[in-house]
Every structure is written in C-alpha cells, then in structure tokens.
SERO-4910 file (N, C-alpha, C, O; in steps of 0.05 Angstrom, whole numbers):
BEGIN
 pado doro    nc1    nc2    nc3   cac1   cac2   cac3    cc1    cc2    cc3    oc1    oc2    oc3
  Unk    A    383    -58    559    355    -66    562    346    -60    590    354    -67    612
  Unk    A    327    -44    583    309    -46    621    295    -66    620    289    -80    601
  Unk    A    285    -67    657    271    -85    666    244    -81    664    234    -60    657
  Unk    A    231   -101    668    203    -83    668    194    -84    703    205   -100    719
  Unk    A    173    -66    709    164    -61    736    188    -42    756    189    -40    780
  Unk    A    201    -34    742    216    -18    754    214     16    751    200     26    733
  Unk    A    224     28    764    230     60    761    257     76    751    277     69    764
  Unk    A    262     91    735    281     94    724    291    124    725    278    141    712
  Unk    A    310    131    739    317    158    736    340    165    721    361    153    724
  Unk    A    338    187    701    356    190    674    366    210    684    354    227    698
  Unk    A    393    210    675    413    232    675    421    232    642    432    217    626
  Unk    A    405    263    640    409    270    616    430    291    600    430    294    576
  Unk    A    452    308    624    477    319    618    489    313    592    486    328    572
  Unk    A    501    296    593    517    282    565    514    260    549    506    237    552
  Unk    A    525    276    527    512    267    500    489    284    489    481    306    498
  Unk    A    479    267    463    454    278    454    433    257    456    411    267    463
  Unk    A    433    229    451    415    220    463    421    199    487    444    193    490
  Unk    A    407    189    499    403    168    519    378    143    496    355    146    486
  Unk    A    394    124    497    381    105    484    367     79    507    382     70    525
  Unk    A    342     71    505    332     54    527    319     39    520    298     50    515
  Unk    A    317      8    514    323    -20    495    292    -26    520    301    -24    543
  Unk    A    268    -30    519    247    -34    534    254    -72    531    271    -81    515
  Unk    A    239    -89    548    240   -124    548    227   -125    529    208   -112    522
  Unk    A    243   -152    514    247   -165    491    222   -187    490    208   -196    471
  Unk    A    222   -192    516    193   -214    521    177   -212    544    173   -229    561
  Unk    A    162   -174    543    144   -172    565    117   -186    569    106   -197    551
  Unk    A    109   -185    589     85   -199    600     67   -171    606     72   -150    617
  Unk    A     41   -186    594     11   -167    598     13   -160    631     17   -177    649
  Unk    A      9   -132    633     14   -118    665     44   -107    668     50    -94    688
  Unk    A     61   -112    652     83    -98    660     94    -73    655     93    -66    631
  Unk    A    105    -54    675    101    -38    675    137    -17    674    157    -26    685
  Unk    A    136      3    663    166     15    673    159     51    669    144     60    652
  Unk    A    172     64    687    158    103    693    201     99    687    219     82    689
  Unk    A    198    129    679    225    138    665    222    165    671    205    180    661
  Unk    A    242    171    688    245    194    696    270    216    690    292    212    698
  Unk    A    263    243    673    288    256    669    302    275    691    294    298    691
  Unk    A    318    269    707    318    285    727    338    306    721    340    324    737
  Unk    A    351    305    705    373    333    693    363    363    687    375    384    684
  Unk    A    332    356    688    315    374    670    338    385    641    339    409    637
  Unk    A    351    370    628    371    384    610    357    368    576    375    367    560
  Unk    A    332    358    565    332    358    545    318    379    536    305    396    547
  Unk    A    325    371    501    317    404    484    313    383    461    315    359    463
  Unk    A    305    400    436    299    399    410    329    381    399    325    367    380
  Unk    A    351    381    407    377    365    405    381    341    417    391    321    406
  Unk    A    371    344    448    384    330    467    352    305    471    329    312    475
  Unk    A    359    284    467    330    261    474    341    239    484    365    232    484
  Unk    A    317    227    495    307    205    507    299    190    476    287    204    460
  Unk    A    307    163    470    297    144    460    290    112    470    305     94    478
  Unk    A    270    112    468    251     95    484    246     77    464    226     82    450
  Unk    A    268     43    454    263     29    438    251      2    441    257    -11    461
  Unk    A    235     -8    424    230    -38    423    261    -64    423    262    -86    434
  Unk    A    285    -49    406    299    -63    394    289    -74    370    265    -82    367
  Unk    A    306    -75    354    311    -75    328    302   -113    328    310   -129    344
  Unk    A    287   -118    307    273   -148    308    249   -155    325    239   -177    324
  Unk    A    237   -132    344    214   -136    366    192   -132    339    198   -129    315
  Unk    A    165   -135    351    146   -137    337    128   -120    361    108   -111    351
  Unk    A    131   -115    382    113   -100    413    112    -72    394    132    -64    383
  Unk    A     86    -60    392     90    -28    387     84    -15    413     72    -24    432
  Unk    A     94      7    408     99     31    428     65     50    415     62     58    392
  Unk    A     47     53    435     35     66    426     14     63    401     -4     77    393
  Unk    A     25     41    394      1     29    367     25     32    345     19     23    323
  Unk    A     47     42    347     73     49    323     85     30    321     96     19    341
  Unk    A     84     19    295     97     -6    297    131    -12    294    145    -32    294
  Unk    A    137     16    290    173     19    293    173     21    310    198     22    314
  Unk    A    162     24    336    168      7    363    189     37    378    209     36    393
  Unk    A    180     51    369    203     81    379    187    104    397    163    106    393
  Unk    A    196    116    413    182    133    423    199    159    436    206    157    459
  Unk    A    205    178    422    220    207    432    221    221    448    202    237    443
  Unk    A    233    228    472    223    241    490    238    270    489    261    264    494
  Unk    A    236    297    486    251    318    488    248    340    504    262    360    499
  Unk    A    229    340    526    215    355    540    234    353    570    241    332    582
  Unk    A    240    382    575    261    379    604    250    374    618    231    390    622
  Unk    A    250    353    634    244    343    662    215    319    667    201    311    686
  Unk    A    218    313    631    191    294    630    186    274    648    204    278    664
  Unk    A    174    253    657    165    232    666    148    222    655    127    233    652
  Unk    A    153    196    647    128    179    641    133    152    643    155    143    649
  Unk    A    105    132    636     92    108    654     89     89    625     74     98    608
  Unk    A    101     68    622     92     55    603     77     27    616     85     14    636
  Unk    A     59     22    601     43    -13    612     38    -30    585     29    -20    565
  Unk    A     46    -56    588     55    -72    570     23    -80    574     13    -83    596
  Unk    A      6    -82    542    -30    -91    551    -26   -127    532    -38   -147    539
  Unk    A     -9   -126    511    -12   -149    487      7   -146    463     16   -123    462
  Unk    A     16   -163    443     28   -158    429     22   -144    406     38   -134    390
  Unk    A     -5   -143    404    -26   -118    375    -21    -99    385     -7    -82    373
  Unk    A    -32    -92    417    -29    -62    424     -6    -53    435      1    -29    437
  Unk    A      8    -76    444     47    -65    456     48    -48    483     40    -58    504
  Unk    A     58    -27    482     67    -14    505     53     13    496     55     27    476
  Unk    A     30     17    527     15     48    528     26     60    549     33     49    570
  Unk    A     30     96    539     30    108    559      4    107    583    -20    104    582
  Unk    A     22    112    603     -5    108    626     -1    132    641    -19    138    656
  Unk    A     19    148    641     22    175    656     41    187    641     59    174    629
  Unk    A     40    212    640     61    232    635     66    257    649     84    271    643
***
C-alpha cells in the first residue's frame, strides 16, 4: 500500500507488472504522482494502480477501482476529491 501525499519513483526492469495498493481510507485533498523511471514499459510490461480488493474509492469514476499504466516513462498525479468521485488524475 502507498501513502498518500507522497512521490513515487518506479523501477520497472523486472517482472511484468508492478502492482500499487493506493490508501484504504484516504482523505479529500490527498494526493500521490508515480513516476516510471526505467522508461522500460510496453504492451506486456505495466503499472497497476489498485483500490484493493473490498475498497469502494473509484479511480477515475471506474468502479473496479483499477487503473493501467503501459506507456515508457509515464508520470502521473492522482487527488483523492470524495468517495462517489474517488481518485482523479490531475497530471500526466
């Protein structure tokens, strides 16, 4: 599980995915940026960006609470607004 309000830099080398468990009981304003610094994902290799399994927070308005990332060298900004609207991107 990450924190929230923090910065995160991923090493994406090994394996095929990196799995990343977002807080279980965030607060409105919280914030976490996730950084791939390997530049090494592809159509194989991802970032998964989860609620955990039993959350009810959507990612994006999705209520499976999932969000894929496969783009080499992505970055992005998530902000926690409420539990209807969950976690928005705020940069990419």
């Amino acid at each position: 599980t990450v924190d929230s309000n923090t910065n995160y830099y991923i090493n994406t080398f090994s394996g095929t995915e990196v799995v990343l468990t977002l807080p279980t009981s965030p607060q409105k304003g919280d914030q976490i940026r996730f950084l791939d610094v390997t530049d090494a994902l592809t159509y194989n290799k991802q970032i998964k960006i989860t609620t955990g399994s039993g959350s009810t927070n959507p990612i994006q308005g999705d209520a499976t609470g999932e969000l894929i990332i496969q783009t080499p060298g992505a970055g992005l900004g998530l902000l926690y607004i409420n539990s209807v609207i969950g976690w928005r991107l705020i940069e990419l």
